[in-house]
Z-matrix of the N, CA and C atoms (Angstrom, degrees):
N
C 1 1.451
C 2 1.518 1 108.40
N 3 1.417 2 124.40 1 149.92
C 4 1.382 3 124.91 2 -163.09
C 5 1.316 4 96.56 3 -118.35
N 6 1.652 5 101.52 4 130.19
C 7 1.634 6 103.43 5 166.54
C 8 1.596 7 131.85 6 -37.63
N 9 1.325 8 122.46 7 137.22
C 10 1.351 9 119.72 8 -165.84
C 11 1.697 10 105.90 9 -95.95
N 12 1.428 11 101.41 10 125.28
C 13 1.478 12 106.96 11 -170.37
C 14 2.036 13 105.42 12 -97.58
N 15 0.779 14 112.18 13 -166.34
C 16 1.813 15 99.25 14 146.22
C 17 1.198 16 115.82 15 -103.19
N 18 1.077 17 122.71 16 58.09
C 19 1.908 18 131.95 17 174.94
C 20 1.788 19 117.22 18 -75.61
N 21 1.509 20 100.79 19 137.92
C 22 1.485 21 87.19 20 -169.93
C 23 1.780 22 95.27 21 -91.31
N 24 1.197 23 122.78 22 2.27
C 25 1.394 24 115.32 23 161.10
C 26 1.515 25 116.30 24 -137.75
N 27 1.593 26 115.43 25 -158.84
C 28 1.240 27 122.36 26 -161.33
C 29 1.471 28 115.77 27 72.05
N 30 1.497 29 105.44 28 -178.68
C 31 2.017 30 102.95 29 -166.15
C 32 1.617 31 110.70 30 -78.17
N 33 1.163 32 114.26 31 -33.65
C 34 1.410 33 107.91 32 157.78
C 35 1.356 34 134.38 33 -122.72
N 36 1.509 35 91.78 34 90.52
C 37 1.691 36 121.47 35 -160.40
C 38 1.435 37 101.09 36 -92.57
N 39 1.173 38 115.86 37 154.97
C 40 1.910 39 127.63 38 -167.89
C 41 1.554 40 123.02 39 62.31
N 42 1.189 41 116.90 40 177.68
C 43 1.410 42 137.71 41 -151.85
C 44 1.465 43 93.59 42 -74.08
N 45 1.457 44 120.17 43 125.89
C 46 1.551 45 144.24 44 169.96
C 47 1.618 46 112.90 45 -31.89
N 48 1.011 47 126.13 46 75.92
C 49 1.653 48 100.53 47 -164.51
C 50 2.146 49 97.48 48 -112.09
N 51 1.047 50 115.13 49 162.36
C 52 2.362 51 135.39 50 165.84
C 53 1.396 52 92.54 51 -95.75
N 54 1.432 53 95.65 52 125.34
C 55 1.280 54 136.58 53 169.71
C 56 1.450 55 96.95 54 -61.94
N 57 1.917 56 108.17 55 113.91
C 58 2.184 57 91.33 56 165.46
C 59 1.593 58 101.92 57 -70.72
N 60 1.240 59 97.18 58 135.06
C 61 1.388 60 97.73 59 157.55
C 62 1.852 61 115.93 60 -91.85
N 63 1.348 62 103.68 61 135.79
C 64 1.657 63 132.85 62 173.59
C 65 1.521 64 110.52 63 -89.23
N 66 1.595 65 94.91 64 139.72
C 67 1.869 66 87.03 65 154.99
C 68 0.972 67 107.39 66 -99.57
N 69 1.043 68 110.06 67 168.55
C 70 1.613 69 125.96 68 -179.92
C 71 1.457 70 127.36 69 -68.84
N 72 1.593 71 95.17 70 138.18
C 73 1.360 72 100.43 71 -169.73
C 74 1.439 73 115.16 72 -36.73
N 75 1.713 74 107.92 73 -174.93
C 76 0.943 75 100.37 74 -167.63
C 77 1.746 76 88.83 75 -117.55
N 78 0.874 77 122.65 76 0.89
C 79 1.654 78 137.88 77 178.85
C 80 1.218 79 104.53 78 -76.07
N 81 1.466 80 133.29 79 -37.05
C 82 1.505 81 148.41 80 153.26
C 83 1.414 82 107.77 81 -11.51
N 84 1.453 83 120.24 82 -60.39
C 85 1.362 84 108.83 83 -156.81
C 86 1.828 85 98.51 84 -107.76
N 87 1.336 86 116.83 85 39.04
C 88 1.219 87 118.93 86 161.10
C 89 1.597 88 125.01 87 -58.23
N 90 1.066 89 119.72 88 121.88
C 91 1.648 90 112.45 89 -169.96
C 92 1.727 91 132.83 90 79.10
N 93 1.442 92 89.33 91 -5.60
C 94 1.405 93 99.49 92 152.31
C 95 1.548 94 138.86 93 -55.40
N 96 1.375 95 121.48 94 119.35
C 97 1.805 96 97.64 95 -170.36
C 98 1.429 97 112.74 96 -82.77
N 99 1.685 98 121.35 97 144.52
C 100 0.843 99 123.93 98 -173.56
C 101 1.656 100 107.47 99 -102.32
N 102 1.428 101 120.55 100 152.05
C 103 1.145 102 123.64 101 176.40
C 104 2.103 103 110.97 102 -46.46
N 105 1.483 104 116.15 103 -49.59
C 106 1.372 105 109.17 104 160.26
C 107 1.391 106 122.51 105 -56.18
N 108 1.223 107 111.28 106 -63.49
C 109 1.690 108 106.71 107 173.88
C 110 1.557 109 124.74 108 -34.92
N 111 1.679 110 100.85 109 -29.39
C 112 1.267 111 107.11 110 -176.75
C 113 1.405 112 114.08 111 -79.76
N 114 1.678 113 122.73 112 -42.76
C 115 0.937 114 134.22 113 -167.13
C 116 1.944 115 113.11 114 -63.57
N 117 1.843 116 89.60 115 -35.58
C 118 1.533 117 99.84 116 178.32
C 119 1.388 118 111.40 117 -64.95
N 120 1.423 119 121.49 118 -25.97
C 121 1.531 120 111.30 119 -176.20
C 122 0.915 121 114.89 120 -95.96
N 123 1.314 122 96.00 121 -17.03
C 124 1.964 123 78.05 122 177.18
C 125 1.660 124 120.10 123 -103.34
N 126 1.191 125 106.85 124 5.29
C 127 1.664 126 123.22 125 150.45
C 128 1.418 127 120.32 126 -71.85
N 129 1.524 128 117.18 127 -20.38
C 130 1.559 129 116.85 128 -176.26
C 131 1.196 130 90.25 129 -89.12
N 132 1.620 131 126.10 130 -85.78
C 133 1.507 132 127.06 131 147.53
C 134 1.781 133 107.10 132 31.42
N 135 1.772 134 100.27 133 -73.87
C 136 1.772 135 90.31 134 -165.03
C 137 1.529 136 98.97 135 -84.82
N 138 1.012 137 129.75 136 -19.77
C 139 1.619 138 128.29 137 172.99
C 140 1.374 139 117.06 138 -70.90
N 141 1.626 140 125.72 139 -43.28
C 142 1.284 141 112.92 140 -176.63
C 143 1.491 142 100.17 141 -94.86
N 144 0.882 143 128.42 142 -44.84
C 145 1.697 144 153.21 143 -158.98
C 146 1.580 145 97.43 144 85.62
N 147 1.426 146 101.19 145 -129.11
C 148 1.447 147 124.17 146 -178.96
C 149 1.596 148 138.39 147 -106.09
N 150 1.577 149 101.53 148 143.20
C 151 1.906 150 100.93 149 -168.15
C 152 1.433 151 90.81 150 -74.24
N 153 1.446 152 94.41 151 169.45
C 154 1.371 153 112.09 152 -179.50
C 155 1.509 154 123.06 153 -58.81
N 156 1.205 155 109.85 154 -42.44
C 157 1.722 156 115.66 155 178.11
C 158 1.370 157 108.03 156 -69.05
N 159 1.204 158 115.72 157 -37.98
C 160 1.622 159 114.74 158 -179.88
C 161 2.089 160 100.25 159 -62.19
N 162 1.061 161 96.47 160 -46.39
C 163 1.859 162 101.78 161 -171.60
C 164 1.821 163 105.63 162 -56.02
N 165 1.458 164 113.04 163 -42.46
C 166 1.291 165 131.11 164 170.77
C 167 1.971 166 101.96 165 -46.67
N 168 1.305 167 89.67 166 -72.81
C 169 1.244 168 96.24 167 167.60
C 170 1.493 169 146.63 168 -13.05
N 171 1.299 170 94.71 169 -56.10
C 172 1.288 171 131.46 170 -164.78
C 173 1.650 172 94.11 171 -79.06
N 174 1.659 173 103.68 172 -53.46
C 175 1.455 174 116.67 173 -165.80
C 176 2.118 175 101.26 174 -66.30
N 177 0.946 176 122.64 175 -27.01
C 178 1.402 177 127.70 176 163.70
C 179 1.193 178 118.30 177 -49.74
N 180 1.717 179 118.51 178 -49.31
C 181 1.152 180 124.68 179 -168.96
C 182 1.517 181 109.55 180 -74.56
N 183 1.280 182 113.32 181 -29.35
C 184 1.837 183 120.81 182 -175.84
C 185 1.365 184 80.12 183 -56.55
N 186 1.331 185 131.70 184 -87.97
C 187 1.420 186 146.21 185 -149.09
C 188 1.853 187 106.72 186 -55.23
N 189 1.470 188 123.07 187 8.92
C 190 1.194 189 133.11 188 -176.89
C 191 1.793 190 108.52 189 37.32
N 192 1.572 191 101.51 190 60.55
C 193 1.432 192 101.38 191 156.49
C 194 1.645 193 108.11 192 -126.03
N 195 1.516 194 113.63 193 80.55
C 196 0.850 195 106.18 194 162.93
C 197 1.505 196 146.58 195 -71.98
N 198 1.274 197 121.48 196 -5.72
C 199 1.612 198 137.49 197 168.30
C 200 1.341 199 91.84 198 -77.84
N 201 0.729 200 144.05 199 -43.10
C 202 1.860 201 147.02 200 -174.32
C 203 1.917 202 94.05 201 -70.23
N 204 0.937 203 119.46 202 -52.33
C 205 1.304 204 111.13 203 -164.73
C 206 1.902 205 115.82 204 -74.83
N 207 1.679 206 92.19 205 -29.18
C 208 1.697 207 84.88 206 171.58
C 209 0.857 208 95.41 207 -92.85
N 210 1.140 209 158.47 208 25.25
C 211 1.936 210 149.02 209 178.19
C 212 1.649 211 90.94 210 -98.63
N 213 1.613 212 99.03 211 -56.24
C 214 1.609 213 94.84 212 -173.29
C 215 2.170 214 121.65 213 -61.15
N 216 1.420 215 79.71 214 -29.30
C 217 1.544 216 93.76 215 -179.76
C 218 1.656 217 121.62 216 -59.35
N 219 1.111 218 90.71 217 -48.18
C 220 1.713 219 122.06 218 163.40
C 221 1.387 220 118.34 219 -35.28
N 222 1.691 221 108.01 220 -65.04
C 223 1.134 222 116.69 221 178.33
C 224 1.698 223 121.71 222 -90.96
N 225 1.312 224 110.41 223 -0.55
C 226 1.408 225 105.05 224 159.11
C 227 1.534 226 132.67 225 -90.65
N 228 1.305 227 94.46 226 -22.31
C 229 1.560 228 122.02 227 -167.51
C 230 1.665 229 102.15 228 -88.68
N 231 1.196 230 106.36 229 -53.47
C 232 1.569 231 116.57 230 -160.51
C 233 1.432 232 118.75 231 25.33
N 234 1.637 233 77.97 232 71.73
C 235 1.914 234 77.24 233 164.26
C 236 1.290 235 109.34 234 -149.97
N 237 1.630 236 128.39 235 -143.78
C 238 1.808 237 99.48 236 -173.15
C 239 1.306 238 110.86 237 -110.38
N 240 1.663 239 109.49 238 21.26
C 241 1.391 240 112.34 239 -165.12
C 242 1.728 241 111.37 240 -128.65
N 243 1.142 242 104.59 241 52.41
C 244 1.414 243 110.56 242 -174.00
C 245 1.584 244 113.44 243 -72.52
N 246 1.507 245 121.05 244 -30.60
C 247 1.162 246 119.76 245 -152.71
C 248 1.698 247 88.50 246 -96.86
N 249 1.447 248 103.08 247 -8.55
C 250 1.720 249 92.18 248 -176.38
C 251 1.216 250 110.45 249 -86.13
N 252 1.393 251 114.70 250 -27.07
C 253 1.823 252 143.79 251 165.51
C 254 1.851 253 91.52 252 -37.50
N 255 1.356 254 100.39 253 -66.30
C 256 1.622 255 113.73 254 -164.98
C 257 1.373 256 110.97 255 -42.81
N 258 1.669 257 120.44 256 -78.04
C 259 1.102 258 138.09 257 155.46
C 260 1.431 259 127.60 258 -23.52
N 261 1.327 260 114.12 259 -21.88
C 262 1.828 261 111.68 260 166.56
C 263 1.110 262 83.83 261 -104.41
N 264 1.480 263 174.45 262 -70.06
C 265 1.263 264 149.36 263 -154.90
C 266 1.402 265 112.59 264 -49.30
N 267 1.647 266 118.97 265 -45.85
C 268 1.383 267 121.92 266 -143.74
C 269 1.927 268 79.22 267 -80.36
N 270 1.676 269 133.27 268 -19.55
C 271 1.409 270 122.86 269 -127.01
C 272 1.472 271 87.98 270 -121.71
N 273 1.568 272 105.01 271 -9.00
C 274 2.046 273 124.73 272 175.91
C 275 1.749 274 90.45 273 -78.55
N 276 1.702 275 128.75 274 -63.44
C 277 1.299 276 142.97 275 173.98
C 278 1.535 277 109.74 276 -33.68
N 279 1.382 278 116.88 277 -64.12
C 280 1.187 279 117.50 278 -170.87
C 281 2.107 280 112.47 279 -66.28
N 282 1.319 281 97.16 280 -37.18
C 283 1.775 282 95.71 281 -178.38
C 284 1.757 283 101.15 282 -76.45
């Protein structure tokens, strides 16, 4: 990098100026789980338990068809988070 002169050309052309530094938005921590958020789901979780497709689900994974189980997950759910769907079923199985 080339020292900055006050040049009205070349790659570092104009007056020398420090970056302010910002913190970070506050939009940043969108979708982050929060210790409440957490606590709420997994209180509904032990109150309702589980929908039916998820239980189906689940019952795929005993029988180790897992390509069958995110295919089905996929198409019940349709949304962009199927494999995260998967992974709390497969992580309900394992405890």
């Amino acid at each position: 990098m080339a020292i900055r002169y006050p040049m009205a050309v070349g790659l570092s052309k104009g007056h020398p100026v420090t970056k302010n530094v910002t913190a970070p938005k506050h939009g940043r921590r969108r979708g982050r789980l929060t210790k409440h958020s957490k606590f709420v789901r997994d209180m509904i979780r032990e109150v309702c338990g589980f929908a039916p497709y998820e239980r189906r689900a689940m019952e795929l994974l005993k029988v180790s068809k897992d390509k069958r189980a995110l295919k089905f997950i996929k198409k019940r759910n349709r949304s962009c988070r199927p494999r995260v769907q998967l992974y709390t079923c497969v992580n309900v199985l394992e405890n």
